[in-house]
LUMDREN-813848 format. One record per residue (C-alpha): x, y, z; residue in three letters. Coordinates in steps of 0.02 Angstrom, whole numbers, plus 50000, padded with zeros to 5 digits. Last residue first. Example, Ala and Ser with C-alpha at 12.3 -4.5 7.8 and 13.67 -1.06 7.14 Angstrom:
506844994750357Ser/506154977550390Ala/
END
This chain:
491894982250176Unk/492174961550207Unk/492634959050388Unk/493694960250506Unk/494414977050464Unk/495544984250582Unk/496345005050588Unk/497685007950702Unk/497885027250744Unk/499535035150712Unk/500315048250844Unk/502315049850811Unk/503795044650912Unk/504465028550797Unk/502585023350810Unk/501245028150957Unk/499705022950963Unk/497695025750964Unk/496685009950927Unk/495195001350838Unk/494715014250685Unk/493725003850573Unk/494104998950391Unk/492934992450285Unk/493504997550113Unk/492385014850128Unk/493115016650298Unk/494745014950237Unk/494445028350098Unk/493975041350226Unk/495445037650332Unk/496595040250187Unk/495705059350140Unk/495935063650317Unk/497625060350345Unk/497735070450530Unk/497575052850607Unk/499105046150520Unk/498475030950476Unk/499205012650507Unk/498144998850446Unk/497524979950481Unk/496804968050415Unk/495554951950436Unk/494604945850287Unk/495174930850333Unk/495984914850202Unk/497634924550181Unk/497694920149985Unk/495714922649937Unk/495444936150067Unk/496864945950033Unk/496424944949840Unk/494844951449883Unk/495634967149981Unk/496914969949843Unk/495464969949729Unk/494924982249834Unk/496044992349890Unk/496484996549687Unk/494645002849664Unk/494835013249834Unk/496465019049780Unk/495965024949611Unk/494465034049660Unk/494965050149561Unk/495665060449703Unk/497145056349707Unk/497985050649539Unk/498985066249485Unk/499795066349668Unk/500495046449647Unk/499435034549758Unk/499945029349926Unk/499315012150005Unk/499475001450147Unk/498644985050217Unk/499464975650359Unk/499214955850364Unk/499074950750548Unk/500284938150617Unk/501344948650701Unk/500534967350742Unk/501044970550920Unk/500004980851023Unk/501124989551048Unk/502354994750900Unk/504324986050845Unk/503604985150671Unk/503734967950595Unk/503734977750412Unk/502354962550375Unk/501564969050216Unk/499964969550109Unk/499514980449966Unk/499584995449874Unk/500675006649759Unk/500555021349655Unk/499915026649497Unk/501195023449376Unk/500415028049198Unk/500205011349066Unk/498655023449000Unk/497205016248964Unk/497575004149123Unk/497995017449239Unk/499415007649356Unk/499585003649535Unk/501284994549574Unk/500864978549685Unk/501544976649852Unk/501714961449955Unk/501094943349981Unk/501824926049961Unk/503044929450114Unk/505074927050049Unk/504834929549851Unk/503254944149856Unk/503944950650019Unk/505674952349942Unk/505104960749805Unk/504324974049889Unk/505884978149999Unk/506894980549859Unk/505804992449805Unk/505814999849969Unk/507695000449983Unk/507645009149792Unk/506625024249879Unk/507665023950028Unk/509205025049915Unk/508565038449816Unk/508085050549975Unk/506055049150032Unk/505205065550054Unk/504905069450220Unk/503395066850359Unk/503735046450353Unk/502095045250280Unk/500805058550313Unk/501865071950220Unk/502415059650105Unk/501295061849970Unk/501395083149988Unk/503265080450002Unk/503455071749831Unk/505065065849834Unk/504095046549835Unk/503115049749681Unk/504475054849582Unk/505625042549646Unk/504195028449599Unk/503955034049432Unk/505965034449403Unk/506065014449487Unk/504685007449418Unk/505685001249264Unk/506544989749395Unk/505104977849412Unk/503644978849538Unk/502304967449517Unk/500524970749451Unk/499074979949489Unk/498094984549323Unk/496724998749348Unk/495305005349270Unk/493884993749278Unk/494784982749395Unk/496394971849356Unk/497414959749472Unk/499204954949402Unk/499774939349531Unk/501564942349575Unk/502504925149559Unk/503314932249393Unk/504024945649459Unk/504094961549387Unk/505654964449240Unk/504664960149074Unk/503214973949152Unk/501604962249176Unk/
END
């Protein structure tokens, strides 16, 4: 665990991959990642300023000390190299159907990780660990529906599509998983 990351964050590991808690260290790795505008072309459709970028590290630690659950930082274990970031939120979107009470899943992995399997290894032992601490299997996601490469890696972590929405203007498609993948 980075000296700065939360102590209350669990630190899961797979055969490649160490998910821990965010700490302030993150912070460069994560501005990289989130100026990006080929990784946030599906979320948010721009590249995230400095201040949003901090706000959402704030954000993660405040799930983690308020709510139990929240974000872990994604790293290559051979390595120490930021990855990305997954886990489970409640953002208490203002959406129909509403999503209260139902953990939301998300993900986004830096641009030299895609493509290597890292977020479906990091989904799930963020899946398992869902289902030890929530008690369900039961998720939900938001996709983009033109995020082809995300939708694919939902379905392989159990994901189905379940219903077409609107958020803050945009299409997304609701993704549920009731069940282990």
């Amino acid at each position: 665990m980075s000296p700065q990351a939360s102590a209350s964050v669990p630190v899961l590991q797979s055969a490649r991959l160490t998910l821990r808690g965010h700490g302030v260290e993150d912070f460069p790795a994560m501005m990289t990642m989130w100026a990006d505008p080929e990784v946030t072309r599906f979320i948010g459709g721009r590249p995230s300023s400095r201040e949003e970028v901090w706000a959402r590290l704030l954000r993660y630690a405040g799930h983690w000390s308020l709510l139990g659950y929240g974000y872990w930082a994604i790293l290559e274990t051979a390595t120490g190299r930021f990855a990305g970031e997954a886990g489970f939120a409640d953002f208490r979107r203002d959406i129909e159907p509403s999503l209260d009470g139902v953990p939301e899943a998300g993900w986004v992995l830096a641009p030299w990780a895609q493509g290597h399997g890292f977020g479906t290894e990091a989904m799930r032992e963020v899946l398992a660990w869902g289902e030890r601490h929530f008690g369900t299997a039961r998720s939900i996601c938001l996709i983009n529906p033109a995020n082809l490469r995300s939708i694919r890696m939902a379905e392989r972590c159990g994901y189905r599509p379940s219903a077409h929405l609107a958020y803050k203007g945009e299409r997304t498609t609701l993704f549920r998983r009731d069940a282990p993948g």
